[in-house]
N, C-alpha and C positions, 0 to 999 in steps of 0.2 A: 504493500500500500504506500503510496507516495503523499509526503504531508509539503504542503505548500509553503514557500519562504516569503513571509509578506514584511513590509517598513509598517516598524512599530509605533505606536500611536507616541505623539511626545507630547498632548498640551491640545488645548482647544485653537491655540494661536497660531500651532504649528500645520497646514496643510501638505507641503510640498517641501522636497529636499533635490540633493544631488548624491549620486550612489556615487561618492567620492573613490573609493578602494575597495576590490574582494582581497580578503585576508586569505581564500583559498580558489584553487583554480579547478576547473568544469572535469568533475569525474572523478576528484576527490575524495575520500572518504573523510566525513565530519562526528565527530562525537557530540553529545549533548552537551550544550550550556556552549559549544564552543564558538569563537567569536567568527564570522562570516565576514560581513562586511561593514566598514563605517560610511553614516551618513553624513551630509554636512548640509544643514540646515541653513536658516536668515538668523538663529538667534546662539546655538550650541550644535558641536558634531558627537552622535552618539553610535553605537555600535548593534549591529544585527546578530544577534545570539541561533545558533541550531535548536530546534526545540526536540528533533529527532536525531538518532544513530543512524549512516545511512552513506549515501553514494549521491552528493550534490550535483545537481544539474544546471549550470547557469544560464536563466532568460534575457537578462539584460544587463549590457558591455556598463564599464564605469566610465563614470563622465556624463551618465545620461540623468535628465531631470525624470524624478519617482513621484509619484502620491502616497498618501500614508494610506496602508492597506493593501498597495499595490503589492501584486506577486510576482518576487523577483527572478525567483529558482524552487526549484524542487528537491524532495531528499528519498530518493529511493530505497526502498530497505536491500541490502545484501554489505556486504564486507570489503566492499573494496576491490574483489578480483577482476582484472581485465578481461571484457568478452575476445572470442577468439578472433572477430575482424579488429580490432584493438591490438593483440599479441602480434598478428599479423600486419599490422600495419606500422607497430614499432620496430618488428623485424627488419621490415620491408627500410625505415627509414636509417638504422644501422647500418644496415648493408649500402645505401646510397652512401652514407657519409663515410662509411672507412675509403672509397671509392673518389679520389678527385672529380670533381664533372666538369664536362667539359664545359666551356660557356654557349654551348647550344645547349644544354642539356639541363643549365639554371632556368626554374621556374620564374616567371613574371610577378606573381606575388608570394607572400607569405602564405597561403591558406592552404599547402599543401604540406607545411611544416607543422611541429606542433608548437603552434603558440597562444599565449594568453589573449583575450581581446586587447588588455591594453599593450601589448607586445607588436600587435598586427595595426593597431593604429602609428605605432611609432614605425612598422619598416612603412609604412605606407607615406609618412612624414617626412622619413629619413632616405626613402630608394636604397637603402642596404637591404640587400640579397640575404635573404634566411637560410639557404644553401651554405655560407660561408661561416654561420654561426654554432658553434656548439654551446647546443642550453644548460643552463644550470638547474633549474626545477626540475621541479622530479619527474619521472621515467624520461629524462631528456629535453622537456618543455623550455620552449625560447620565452625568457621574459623581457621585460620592458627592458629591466639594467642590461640585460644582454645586448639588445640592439644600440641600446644610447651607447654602451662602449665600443661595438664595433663600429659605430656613426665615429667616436671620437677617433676610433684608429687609424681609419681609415683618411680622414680630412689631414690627423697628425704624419701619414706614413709621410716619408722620402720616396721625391722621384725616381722612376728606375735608372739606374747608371749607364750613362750612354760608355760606347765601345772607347776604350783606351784610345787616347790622340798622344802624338811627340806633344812635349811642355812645352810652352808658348811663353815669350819673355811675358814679363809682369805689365800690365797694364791698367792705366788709370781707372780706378772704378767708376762705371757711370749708374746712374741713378735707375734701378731695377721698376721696369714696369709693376712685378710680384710684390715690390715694396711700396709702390706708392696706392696700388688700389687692393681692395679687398681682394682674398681668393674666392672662389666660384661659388665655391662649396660652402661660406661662411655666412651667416648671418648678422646683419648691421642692428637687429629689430628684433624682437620675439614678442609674440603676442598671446594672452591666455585669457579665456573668461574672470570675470572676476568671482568668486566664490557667493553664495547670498549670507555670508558671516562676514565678508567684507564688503557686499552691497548694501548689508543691514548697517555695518558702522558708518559706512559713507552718508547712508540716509539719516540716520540721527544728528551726525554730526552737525550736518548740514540744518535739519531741523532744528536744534537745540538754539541755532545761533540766529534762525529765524523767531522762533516764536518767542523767544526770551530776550528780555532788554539786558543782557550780558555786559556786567562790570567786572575789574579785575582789581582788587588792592591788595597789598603787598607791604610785609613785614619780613623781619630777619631774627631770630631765635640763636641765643645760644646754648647749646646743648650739653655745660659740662658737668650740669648734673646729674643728666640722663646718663652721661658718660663713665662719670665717677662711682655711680648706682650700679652699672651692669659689671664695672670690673671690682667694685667689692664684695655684689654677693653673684656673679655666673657661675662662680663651681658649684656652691651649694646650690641655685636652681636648678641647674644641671643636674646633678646628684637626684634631687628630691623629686624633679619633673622630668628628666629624660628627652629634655628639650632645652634651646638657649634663649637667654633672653635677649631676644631684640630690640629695634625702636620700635616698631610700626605698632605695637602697645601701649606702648607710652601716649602715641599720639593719636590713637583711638580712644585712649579714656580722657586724653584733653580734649578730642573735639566733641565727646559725652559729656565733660563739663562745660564745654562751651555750650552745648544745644541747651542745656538745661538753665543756662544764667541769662542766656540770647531767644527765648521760642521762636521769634521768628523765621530766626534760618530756620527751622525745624518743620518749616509750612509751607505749602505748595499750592497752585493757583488750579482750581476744579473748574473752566467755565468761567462763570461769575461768581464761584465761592471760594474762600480761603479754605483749606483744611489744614489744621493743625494738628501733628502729629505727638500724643504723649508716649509714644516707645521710642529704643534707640538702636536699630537695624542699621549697620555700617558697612556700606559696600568698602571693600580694598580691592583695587585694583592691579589684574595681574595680566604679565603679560605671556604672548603664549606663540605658538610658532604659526596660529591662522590667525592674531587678530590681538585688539585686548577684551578683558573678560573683565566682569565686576562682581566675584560673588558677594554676596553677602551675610555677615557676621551677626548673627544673631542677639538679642538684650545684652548688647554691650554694658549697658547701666549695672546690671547683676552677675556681672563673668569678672575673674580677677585678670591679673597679666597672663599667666600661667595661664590659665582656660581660652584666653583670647589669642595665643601665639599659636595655640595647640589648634584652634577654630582657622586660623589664619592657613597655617601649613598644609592641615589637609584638604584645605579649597584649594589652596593654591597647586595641589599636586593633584588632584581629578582636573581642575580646569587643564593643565600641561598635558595629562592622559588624553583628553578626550570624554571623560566620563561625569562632566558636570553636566548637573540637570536645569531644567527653566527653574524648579524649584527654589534652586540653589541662586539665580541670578535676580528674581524680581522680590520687591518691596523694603527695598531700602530707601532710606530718608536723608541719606548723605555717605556723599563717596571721598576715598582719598586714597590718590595718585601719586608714587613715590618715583616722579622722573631722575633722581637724585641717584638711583644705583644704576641709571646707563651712563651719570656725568654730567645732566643737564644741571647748569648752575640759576639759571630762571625760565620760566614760562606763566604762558595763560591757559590753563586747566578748562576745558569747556565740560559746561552742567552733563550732568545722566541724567535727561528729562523723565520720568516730572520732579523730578528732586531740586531745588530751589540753589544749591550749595555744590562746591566742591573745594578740597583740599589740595594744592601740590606742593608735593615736598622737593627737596632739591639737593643735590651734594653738598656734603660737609668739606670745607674749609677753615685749616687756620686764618684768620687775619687778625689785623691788628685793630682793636677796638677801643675807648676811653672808657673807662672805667675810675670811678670817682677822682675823676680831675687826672688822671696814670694810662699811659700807652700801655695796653697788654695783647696779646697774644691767644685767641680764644678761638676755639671751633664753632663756625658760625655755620647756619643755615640760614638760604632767604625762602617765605612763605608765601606760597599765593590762594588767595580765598576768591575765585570767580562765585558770581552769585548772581540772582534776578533780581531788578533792580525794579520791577513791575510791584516787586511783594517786600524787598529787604532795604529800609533808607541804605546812606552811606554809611553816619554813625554809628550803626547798627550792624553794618558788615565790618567796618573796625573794628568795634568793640568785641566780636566773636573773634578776630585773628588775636588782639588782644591778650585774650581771655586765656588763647592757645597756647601764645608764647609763654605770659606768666605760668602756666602749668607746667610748661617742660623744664623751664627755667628755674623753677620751685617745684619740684613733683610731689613738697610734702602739701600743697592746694588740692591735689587726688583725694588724700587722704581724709584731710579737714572739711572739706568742701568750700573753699571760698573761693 
């Protein structure tokens, strides 16, 4: 009995995807739970699980847009064993390849070789001969990397060496046609659809910057006693937590005491109504190899450091997998962006609409700062608080960057609440 492989439901919000990757190839045998293929969505990319043991049949190549529901393949019941035109036709391709061919004798495309769809899109891209390939997947199959490398061999090879000539005295170099224009073979350009995880941030962004009267103000924090805190007690939390203590805690429970001294950052514009939010859901922003992601951290207000870094890591390691859910992304009431571990020393952070607020953090720097009436020396950070300016005065977004700085700056304000 054959059980159908359908794209699993993600969300009301989510219709349609792109069958990004199959994790195995057509004739396969697949185990239960095992992972098939990922999809890649407008909002997260998640994964196609086998629900049966079985001998996979793939219906649709990757790269192609799916519905949720849609059936992608099939799972045959038996073990894996090759039918006998299969045996015979991997014979048959054995024997071709120990055998030079001659160039009458190369087939015009890939489809008589065994290759993956996405392997037969790329000789199809690339005009390298699957004749000349030997595959690396299994029982012999030509995959994608296979063809991209022989693509690169082949553009890389050396021309063939013409026939020995007498040496010829030395003569002025002139300037090589091969050097001043591209070779034939090479591409100036490359062109790729955009993903709908990278159509989705393009469209927000874009959004957020329309519908929001988008301000940006800007403060600078010095952090040594955030600094001083981590390197007096790290082993012990270390020891007791099995985790290290970082910033990006420290400055989620400041922007928790900020929300709570400032409500307005804390409210977002419904239509014609204000909603103000009395929880404290704190997106951090993470970045990832399709995109950036915001999960969000749950009642910050009631989680300590320790619970918050512990909350932090493991979002931040499903987002990198692949295996964050919408769950995981919606309803937070303020996000914050730490451009500061790629280097950036300032920007302008744009809102996660509908959220009113955003945080970005930035590399730490020594500089030199005055400190009562005395030139010293201090690891500074500059802060930017972008905000909507339809809902948040000005006074009112300083006073929450403020709010910030004093907390890092004094972290015993966490404790006391002031």
């Amino acid at each position: 009995m054959a059980v159908e492989v359908k794209v699993p439901s993600m969300g009301e919000s989510i219709t349609s995807g792109i069958l990004a990757a199959w994790q195995v190839q057509d004739g396969d045998h697949v185990t239960q739970d095992q992972v098939l293929f990922e999809l890649e969505t407008d909002k997260i990319t998640s994964e196609g699980l086998a629900e049966e043991e079985g001998i996979i049949r793939i219906k649709v190549e990757e790269g192609e847009e799916v519905e949720i529901g849609q059936v992608v393949a099939i799972i045959e019941e038996g073990s894996g064993e090759a039918s006998s035109d299969q045996k015979e036709k991997s014979a048959a391709d054995k024997e071709e390849s120990s055998t030079p061919p001659s160039k009458e004798e190369k087939p015009a495309s890939g489809k008589e070789y065994p290759l993956s769809p996405a392997a037969r899109r790329a000789v199809e891209s690339t005009g390298v001969d699957p004749s000349t390939i030997k595959g690396s997947g299994k029982d012999g199959r030509i995959t994608k990397d296979d063809v991209l490398k022989a693509a690169e061999s082949k553009d890389s090879a050396p021309a063939p060496k013409a026939e020995s000539t007498p040496p010829k005295a030395p003569q002025p170099e002139a300037p090589s046609p091969a050097k001043e224009q591209p070779a034939a073979n090479s591409e100036r350009t490359t062109r790729k659809k955009m993903s709908p995880l990278r159509q989705r941030i393009a469209q927000r962004l874009v959004q957020a910057q329309q519908d929001a009267a988008m301000l940006t103000t800007f403060n600078e924090v010095d952090v040594s006693a955030v600094k001083q805190l981590r390197a007096k007690y790290q082993d012990q939390f270390v020891k007791k937590y099995d985790l290290k203590l970082g910033f990006m805690s420290f400055f989620v429970k400041a922007v928790v005491h900020a929300l709570q001294e400032v409500p307005a950052v804390n409210a977002q514009i419904d239509g014609d109504s204000i909603v103000t939010n009395h929880f404290y859901d704190i997106g951090v922003a993470v970045s990832t190899g399709k995109g950036l992601l915001v999960p969000v951290i749950r009642n910050c207000d009631k989680l300590g450091l320790a619970e918050i870094e512990k909350a932090i890591g493991e979002s931040a390691k499903k987002a990198r997998e692949g295996k964050i859910t919408i769950e995981d992304l919606e309803g937070g009431v303020f996000t914050i962006s730490n451009g500061g571990i790629f280097g950036s020393l300032l920007s302008t952070p744009i809102i996660n609409p509908p959220q009113s607020g955003i945080l970005g953090m930035h590399t730490i720097q020594e500089r030199p700062v005055a400190i009562n009436g005395e030139v010293k020396i201090r690891p500074m950070m500059y802060l930017a608080h972008s905000y909507d300016h339809r809902l948040i005065d000005g006074s009112e977004a300083v006073r929450f960057l403020v709010k910030i700085k004093e907390a890092i700056e004094d972290p015993a304000r966490l404790v006391i609440g002031v």
